[in-house]
C-alpha positions, -999 to 999 in steps of 0.1 A, spaced: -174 30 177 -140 23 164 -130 40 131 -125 23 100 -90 12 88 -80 38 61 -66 24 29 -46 54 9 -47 41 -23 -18 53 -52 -32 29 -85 -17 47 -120 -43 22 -136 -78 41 -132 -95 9 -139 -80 -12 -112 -79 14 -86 -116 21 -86 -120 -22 -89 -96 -20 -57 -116 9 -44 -146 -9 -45 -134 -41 -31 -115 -27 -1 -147 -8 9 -166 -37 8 -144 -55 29 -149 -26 56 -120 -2 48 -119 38 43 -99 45 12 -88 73 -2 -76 77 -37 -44 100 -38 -19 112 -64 20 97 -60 35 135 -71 10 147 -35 30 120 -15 68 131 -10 57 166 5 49 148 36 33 118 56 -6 114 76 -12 121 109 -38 96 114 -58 89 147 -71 56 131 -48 23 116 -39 33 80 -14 16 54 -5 32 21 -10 9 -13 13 20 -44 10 4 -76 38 -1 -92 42 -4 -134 57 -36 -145 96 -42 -145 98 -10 -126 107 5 -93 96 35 -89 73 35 -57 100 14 -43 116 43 -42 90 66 -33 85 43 -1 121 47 6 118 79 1 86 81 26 104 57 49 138 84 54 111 110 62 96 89 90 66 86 72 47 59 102 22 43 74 30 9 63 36 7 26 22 -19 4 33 -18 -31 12 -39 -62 36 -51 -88 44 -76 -118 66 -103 -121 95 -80 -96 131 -95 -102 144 -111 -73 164 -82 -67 128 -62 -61 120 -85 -38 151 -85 -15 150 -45 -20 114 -43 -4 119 -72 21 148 -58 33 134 -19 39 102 -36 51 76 -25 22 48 -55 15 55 -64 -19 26 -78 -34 23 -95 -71 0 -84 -100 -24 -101 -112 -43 -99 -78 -57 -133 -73 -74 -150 -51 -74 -132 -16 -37 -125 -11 -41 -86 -7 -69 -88 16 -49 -114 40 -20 -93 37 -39 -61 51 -62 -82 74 -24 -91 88 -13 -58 86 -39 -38 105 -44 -68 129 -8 -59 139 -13 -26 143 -41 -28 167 -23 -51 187 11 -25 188 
């Protein structure tokens, strides 16, 4: 039996977290709340296809840098990061270091494509 895909989940809203939470298990994934202060002392060491989800306050970019930050320590997750209305400067800044930027509100089934996408490549690496 194959493991589940693990969803490491960094929400500061408690509400949409555990309304993410519940959705993403549904949909057949293993997440796992976490805290982003527990993140920058180091990276998983996962057997099993995992990404990393950071939500991001409006008009800020904070876990863009805390996946930079992950990314110069080689951390091997992908990072996904949840945010409002980003400039367009936000957007270049994640396309360009490779982090899945993602809008808030979450509508429709754009985050589940995205990680269907995302794991279905790393199965395939």
């Amino acid at each position: 039996m194959t493991a589940r895909p693990t969803i490491f989940l960094a929400e500061p809203d408690s509400a949409l977290a555990e309304s993410l939470r519940f959705t993403l298990e549904l949909q057949g994934y293993a997440v796992f709340p976490v805290r982003t202060a527990d993140l920058s002392d180091g990276c998983f060491d996962l057997a099993q296809p995992a990404c990393l989800i950071l939500g991001e306050r409006p008009r800020s970019t904070e876990m863009l840098d805390l996946a930079a930050e992950l990314q110069e320590k080689a951390c091997p997750l992908p990072i996904v990061v949840l945010t409002t209305n980003p400039s367009r400067a936000t957007v270049l800044r994640a396309h360009s270091s490779g982090t899945l930027l993602i809008e808030k509100p979450l509508l429709g089934e754009t985050l589940g494509e995205a990680l269907g996408k995302l794991f279905h490549a790393c199965l395939a690496a």
